[in-house]
C-alpha positions in Angstrom: 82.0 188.1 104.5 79.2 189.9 102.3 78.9 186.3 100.2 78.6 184.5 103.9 75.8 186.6 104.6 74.6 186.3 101.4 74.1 182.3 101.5 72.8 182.3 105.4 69.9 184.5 103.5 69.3 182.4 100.6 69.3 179.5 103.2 66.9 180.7 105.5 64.8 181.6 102.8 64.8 178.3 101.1 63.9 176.4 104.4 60.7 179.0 105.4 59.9 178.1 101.8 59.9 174.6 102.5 58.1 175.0 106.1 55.4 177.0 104.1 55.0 174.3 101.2 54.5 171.7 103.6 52.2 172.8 106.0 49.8 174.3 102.7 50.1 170.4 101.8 49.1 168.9 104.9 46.7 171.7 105.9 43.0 170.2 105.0 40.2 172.1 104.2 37.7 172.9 107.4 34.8 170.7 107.3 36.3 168.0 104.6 34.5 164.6 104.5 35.8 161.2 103.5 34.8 160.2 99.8 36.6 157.1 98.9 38.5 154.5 101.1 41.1 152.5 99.1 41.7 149.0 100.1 45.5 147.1 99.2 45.1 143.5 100.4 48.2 141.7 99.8 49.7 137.7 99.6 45.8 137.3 98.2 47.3 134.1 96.2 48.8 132.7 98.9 46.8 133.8 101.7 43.0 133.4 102.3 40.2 135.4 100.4 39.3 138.7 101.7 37.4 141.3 99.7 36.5 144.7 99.9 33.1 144.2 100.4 33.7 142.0 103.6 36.0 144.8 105.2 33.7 147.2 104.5 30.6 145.2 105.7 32.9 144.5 109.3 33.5 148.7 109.6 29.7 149.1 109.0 28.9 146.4 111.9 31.2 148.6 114.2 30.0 152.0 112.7 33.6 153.2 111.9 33.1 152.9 108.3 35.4 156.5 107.1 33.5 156.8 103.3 30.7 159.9 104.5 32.4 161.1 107.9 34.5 163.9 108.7 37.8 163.4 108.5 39.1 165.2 111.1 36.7 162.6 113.2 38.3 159.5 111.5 40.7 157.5 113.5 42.7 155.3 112.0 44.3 153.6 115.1 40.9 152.6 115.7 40.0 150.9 112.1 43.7 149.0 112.8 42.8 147.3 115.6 39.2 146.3 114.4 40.7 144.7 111.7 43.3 143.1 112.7 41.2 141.0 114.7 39.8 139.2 111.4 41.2 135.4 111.8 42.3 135.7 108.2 44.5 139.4 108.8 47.9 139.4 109.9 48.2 142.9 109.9 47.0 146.8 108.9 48.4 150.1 108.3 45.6 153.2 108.1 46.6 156.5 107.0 44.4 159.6 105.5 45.3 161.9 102.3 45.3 165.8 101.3 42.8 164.9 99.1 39.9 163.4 101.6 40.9 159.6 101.3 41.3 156.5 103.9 43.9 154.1 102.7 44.0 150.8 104.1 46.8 148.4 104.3 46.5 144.9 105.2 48.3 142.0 104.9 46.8 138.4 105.0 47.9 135.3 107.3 49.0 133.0 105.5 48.1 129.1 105.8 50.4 126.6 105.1 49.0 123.6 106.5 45.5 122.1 107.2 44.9 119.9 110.1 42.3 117.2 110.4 43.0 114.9 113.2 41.8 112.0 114.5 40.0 113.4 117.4 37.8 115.6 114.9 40.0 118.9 115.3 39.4 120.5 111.7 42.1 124.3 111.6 44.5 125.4 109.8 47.7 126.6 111.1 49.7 129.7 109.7 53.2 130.3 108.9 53.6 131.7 112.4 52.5 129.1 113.8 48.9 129.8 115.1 45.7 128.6 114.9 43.3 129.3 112.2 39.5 128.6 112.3 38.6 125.6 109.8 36.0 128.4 108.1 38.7 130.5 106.5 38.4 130.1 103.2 41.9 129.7 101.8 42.6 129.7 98.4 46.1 127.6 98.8 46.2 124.2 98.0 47.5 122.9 101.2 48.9 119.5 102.5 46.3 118.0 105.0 47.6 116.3 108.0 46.0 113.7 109.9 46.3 111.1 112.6 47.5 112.2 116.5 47.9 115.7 115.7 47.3 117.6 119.3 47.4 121.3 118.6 50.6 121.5 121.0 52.4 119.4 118.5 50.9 121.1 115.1 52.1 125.0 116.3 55.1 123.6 117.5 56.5 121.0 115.4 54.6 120.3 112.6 54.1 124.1 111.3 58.1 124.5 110.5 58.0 120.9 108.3 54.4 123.2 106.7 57.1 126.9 106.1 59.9 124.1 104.8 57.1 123.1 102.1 55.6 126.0 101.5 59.3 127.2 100.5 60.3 124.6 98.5 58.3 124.3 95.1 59.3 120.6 94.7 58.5 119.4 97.5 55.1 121.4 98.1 54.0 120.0 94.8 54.7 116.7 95.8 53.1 116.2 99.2 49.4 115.6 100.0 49.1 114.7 103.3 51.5 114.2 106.3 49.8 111.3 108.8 51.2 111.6 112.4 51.6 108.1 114.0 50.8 107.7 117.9 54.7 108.0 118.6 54.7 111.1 116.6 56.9 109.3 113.8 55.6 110.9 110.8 54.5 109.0 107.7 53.8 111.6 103.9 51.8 110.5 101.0 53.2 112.0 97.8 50.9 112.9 95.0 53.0 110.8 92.3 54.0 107.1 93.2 52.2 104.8 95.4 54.2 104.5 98.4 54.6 105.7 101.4 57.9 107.8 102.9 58.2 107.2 106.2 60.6 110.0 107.5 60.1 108.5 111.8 60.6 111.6 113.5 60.3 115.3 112.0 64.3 115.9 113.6 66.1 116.1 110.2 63.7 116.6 108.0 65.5 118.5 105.1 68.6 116.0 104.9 65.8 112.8 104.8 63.8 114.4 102.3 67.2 115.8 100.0 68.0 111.8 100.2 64.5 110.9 99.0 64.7 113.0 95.4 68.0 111.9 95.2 66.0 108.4 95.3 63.4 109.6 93.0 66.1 110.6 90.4 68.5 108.2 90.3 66.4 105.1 91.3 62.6 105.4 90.8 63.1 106.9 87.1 64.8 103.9 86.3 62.1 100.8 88.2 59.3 102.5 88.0 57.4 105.1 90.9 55.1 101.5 91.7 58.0 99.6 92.5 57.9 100.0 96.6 55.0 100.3 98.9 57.7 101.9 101.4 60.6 104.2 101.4 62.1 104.4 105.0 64.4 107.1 105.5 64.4 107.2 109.6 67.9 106.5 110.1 71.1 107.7 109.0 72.4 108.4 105.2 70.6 104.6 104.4 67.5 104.4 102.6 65.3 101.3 103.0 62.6 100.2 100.7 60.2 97.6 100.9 59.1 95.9 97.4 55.4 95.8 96.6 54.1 92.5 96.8 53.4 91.2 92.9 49.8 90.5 92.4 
């Protein structure tokens, strides 16, 4: 009995430690000011190009710059949503230190296609499948895609083909630019090779492509990447290629 009473003691002195330890930590001195804010931008390599100096120039613009104010008068709900409203920022997490410190969080979009159509619509779309302005100043090499491209077709469609690239390291080596027809069959210009694959319509699009480095490996290695102006893989498990005419 004495030992049971004994423990309950040791316990309850053990956990008014614990309540005391942590509210010292998170108590802040009265009157402390902000002296640094630290800035983690991640996916820089693969997203766009944002830098301190930007972020901190956009806070000054809407006067909720933390470095020199109060903390007590910082909020960091409110720095969140300013940021996030940058066309290159997917998202931000805010939070203060003990020692008198804004930390920010934030987490780049991430373009994986650039879109210049025929009607003059210059954007890039993210990996979400949104819009981005032309102006964004992404540091990825992307594929460019041209011809019909309406926008309802580019964040619906053509984006997943753009994720499917921007996935597979061969394959987003290998293609520079993705042309939409008028019937929306879609035509890709590799980097290597002088042909065209046309793949008809994006339904399918891993299994056509798969069949097309299978191509590559077993066939063009052999005749040469000039061989064919052509290599149709629209239909079924068939590939069909059309010689280039000898000059």
């Amino acid at each position: 009995m004495l030992k049971r009473i004994l423990l309950s003691i040791a316990l309850l002195l053990v956990i008014a430690y614990l309540a005391i330890a942590i509210t010292t930590f998170n108590r802040k001195p009265a009157g402390q000011v902000c002296h640094d804010m630290e800035l983690m931008i991640k996916d820089t390599s693969n997203g766009g190009f944002i830098t301190k100096k930007e972020i901190v120039s956009l806070l000054e613009k809407k006067d909720i710059y933390p470095v020199g104010k109060p903390m007590e008068s910082i909020r960091c709900k409110k720095l969140e949503q300013e940021l996030v409203k940058h066309p290159l920022i997917d998202n931000v997490e805010c939070y203060k230190t003990p020692s008198g410190k804004v930390c920010i969080e934030l987490r780049q979009r991430i373009p994986i296609l650039r879109i210049m159509s025929a009607a003059g619509d210059d954007y890039y779309i993210d990996n979400k499948g949104t819009v981005m302005p032309s102006d964004a100043k992404c540091v990825a090499h992307l594929a460019i895609a041209t011809g019909n491209v309406e926008k309802s077709f580019a964040t619906r469609y053509l984006y997943k083909f753009g994720v499917f690239l921007q996935q597979n390291e061969f394959w987003n080596a290998q293609i520079e630019q993705i042309h939409v027809l008028p019937d929306k069959n879609i035509e890709l210009v590799p980097r290597i090779g002088d042909q065209l694959i046309y793949l008809g319509k994006l339904d399918g699009f891993e299994n056509k492509l798969a069949r097309v480095k299978t191509f590559y490996e077993k066939a063009l290695s052999k005749v040469g990447w000039n061989k064919y102006s052509r290599i149709n893989v629209e239909f079924g498990n068939q590939i069909i290629c059309t010689k280039r005419d000898a000059e």
